[in-house]
C-alpha positions as CSV (number, residue, x, y, z in Angstrom):
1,X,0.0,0.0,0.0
2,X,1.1,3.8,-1.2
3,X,2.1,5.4,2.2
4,X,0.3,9.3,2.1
5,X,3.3,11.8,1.7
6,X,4.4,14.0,4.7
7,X,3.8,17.2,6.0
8,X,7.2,18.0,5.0
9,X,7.2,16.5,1.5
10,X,3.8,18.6,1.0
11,X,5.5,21.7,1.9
12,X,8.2,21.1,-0.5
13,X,6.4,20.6,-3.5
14,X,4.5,23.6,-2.4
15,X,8.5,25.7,-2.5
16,X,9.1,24.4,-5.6
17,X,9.1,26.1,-8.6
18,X,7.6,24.6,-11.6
19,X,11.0,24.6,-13.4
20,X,12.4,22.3,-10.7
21,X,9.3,19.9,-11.2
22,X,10.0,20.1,-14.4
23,X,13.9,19.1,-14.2
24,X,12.5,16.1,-11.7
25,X,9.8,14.4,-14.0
26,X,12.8,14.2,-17.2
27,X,15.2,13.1,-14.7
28,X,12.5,10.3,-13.1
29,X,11.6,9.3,-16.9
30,X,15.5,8.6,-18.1
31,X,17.7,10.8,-20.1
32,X,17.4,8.2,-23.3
33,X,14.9,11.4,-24.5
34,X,16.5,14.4,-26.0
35,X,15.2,17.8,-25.5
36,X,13.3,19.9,-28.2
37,X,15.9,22.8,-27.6
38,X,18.8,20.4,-28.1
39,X,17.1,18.7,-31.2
40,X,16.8,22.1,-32.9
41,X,20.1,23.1,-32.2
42,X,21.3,19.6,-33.9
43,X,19.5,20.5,-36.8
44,X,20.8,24.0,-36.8
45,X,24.2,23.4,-36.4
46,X,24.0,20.2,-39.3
47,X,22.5,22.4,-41.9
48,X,25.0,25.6,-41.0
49,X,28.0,22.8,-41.5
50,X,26.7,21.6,-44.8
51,X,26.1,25.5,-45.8
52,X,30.1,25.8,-45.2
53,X,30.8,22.7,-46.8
54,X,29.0,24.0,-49.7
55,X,30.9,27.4,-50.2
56,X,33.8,25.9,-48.6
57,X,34.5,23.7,-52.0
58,X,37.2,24.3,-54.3
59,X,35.0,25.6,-57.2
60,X,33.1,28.0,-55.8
61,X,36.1,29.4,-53.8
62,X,37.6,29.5,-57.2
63,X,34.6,31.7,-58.6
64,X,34.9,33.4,-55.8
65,X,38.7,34.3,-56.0
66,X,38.4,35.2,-60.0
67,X,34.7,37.7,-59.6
68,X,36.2,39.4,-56.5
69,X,39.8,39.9,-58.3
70,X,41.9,38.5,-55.5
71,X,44.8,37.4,-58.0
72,X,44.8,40.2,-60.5
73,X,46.5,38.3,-62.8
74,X,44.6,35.3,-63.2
75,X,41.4,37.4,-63.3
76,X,42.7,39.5,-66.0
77,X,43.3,36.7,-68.0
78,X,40.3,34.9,-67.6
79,X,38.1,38.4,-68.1
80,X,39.9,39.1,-71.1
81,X,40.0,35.9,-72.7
82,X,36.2,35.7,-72.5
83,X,35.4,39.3,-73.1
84,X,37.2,38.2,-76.4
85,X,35.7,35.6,-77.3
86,X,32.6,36.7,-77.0
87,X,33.5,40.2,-79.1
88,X,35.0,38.4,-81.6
89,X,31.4,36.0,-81.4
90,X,29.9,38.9,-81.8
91,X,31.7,40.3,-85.0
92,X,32.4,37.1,-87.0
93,X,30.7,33.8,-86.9
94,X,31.1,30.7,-84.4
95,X,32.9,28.9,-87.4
96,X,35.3,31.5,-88.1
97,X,36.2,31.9,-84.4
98,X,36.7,28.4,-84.0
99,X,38.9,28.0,-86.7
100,X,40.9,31.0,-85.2
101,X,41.5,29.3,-81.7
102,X,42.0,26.0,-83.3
103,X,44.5,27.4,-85.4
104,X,46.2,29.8,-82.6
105,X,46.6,26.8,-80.3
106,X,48.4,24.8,-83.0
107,X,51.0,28.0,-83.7
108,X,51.9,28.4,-80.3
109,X,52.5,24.5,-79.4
110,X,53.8,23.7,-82.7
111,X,56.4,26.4,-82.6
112,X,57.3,25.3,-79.0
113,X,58.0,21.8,-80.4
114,X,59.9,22.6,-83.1
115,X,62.1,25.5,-80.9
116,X,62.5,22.3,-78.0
117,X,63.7,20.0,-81.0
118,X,66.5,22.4,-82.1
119,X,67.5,22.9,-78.8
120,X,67.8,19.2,-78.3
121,X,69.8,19.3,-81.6
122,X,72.1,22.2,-80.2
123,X,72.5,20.9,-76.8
124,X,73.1,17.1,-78.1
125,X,70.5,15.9,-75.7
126,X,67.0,13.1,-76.1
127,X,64.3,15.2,-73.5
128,X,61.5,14.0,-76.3
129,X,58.3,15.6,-76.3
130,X,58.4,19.0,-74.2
131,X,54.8,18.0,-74.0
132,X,55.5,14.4,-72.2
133,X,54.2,15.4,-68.6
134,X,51.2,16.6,-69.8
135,X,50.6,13.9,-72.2
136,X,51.0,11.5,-69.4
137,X,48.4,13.5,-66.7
138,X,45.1,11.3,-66.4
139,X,42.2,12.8,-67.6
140,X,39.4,10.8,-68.1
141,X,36.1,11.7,-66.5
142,X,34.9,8.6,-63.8
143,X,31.2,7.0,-64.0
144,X,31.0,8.3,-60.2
145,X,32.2,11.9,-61.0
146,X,30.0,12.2,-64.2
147,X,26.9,10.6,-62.2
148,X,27.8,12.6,-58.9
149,X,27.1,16.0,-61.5
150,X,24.4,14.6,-63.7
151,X,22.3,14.4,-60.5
152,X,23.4,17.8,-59.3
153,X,22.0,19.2,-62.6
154,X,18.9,16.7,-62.5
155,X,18.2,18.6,-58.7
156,X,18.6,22.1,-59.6
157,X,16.6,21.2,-63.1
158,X,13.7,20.0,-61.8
159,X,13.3,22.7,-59.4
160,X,13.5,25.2,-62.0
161,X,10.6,23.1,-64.1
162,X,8.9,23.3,-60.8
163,X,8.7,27.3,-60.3
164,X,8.0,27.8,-63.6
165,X,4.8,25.2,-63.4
166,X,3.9,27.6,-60.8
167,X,4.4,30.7,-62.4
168,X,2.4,29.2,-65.9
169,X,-0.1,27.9,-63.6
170,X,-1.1,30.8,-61.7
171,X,-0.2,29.2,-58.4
172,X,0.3,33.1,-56.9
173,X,-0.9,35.6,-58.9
174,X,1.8,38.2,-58.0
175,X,4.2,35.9,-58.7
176,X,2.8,34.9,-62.0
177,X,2.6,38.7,-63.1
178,X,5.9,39.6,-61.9
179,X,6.8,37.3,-64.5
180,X,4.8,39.3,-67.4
181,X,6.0,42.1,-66.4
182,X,9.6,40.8,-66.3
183,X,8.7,39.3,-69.9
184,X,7.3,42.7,-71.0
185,X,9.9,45.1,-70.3
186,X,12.6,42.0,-71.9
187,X,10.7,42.8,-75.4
188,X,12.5,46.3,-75.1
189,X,15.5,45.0,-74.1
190,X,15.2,42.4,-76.7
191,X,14.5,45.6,-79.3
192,X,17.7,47.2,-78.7
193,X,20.3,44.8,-77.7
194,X,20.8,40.7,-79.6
195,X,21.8,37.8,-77.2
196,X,25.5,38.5,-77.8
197,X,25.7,42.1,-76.6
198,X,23.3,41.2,-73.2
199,X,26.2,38.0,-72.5
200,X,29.1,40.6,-73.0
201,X,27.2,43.1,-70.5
202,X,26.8,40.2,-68.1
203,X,30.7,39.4,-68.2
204,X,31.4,42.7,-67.6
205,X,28.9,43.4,-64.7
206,X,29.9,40.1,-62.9
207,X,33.3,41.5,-63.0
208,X,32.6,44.1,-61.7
209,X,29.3,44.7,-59.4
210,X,30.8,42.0,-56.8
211,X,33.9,44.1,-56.3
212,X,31.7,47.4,-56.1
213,X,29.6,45.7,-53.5
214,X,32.4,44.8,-51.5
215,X,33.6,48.2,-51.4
216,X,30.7,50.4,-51.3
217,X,28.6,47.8,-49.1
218,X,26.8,50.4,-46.0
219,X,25.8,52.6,-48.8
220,X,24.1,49.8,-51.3
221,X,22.5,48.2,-48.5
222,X,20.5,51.3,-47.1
223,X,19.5,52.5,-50.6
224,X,18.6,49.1,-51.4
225,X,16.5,48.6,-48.4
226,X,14.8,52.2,-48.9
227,X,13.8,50.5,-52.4
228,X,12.8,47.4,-51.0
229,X,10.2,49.0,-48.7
230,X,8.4,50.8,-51.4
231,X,8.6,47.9,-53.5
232,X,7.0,45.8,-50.9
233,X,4.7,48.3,-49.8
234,X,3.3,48.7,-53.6
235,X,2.8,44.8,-54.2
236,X,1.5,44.8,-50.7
237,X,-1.3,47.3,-52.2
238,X,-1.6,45.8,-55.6
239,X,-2.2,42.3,-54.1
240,X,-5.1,43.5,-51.4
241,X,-6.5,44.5,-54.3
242,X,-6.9,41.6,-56.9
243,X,-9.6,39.3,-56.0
244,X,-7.7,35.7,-55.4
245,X,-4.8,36.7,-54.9
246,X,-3.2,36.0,-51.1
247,X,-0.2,37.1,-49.3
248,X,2.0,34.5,-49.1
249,X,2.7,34.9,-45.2
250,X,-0.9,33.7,-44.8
């Protein structure tokens, strides 16, 4: 038989705080459950490590490096070789400018070979092919490499057929005439510039906005925020307005 409690254990359930009950029940149950809090955290602190693993990896630090121009040199190259490209894209056709590279490639390791052969000649030496350690390097692709990417592309491709379902659909209204608007004001843009001249204004403005940013960044961020506000506040007034469309905090 269940003995009644005390007097004294009465009067210290009675001092107790809730909290302390609390602590008492989890530690009479067992500690095999975890907390809520410490749950959260878990899956806090898992999804901030595979952020950094994400911009932590060797191409995008590599993007990174080249669109913020922390090695001048190798930025400069790589912006100028593609600004040329595409100019030269631009002024003659892909044929031509194939044929061009092709043929500038050959010159330059042709001529190499043939300098390194006279030197061996000179110099009475066998080196071979100057070309030898690069013709040895291993570059073919792997299944698991090519797969590993293929389903990388498969992920971001079917999220993109996704939103657009949405947006043809009319799944949010706003949303869906964002887009026509977008599409609208691209008919103008399409009118004055071709496909060529918008890609070479793309080069050049990931070349350079990211560096601006970084240097100019307090002054961007509170003009952009002003804009931000009365673009919010103006949707916010053009969607109470149409009749089934819903805010999407709701």
């Amino acid at each position: 038989e269940r003995t009644p409690p005390s007097d004294q254990s009465l009067a210290a359930l009675h001092t107790q705080s809730p909290g302390q009950l609390h602590q008492e029940r989890n530690r009479g149950q067992g500690g095999g459950r975890m907390e809520p809090q410490n749950q959260s955290s878990l899956v806090t602190s898992s999804g901030e490590s595979g952020d950094a693993a994400v911009s932590s990896s060797p191409g995008v630090s590599m993007v990174k490096g080249l669109i913020y121009w922390r090695d001048p040199k190798k930025t400069g190259v790589v912006f100028g070789s593609i600004l040329t490209l595409l100019v030269s894209l631009a002024v003659f056709s892909v044929v031509s400018v194939m044929a061009y590279l092709v043929l500038a490639l050959l010159s330059v390791t042709i001529s190499f070979r043939i300098y390194k052969s006279v030197v061996q000649a000179v110099q009475k030496t066998n080196d071979g092919n100057p070309f030898k350690p690069y013709l040895e390097q291993d570059i073919t692709l792997s299944s698991e490499t090519f797969h590993k990417y293929c389903n990388i592309a498969f992920t971001h491709l079917n999220r993109v057929l996704k939103y657009l379902l949405q947006l043809f659909l009319v799944q949010d209204l706003v949303d869906s005439l964002k887009l026509a608007v977008l599409m609208w004001l691209m008919t103008y843009v399409g009118a004055v510039f071709n496909g060529l001249t918008l890609l070479i204004l793309a080069v050049l403005l990931t070349f350079s906005i990211p560096i601006i940013y970084q240097t100019y960044q307090t002054q961007i961020d509170h003009y952009f925020e002003l804009v931000q506000k009365q673009a919010t506040c103006a949707f916010g007034k053009i969607q109470d307005k149409l009749p089934g469309a819903k805010r999407k905090s709701e």
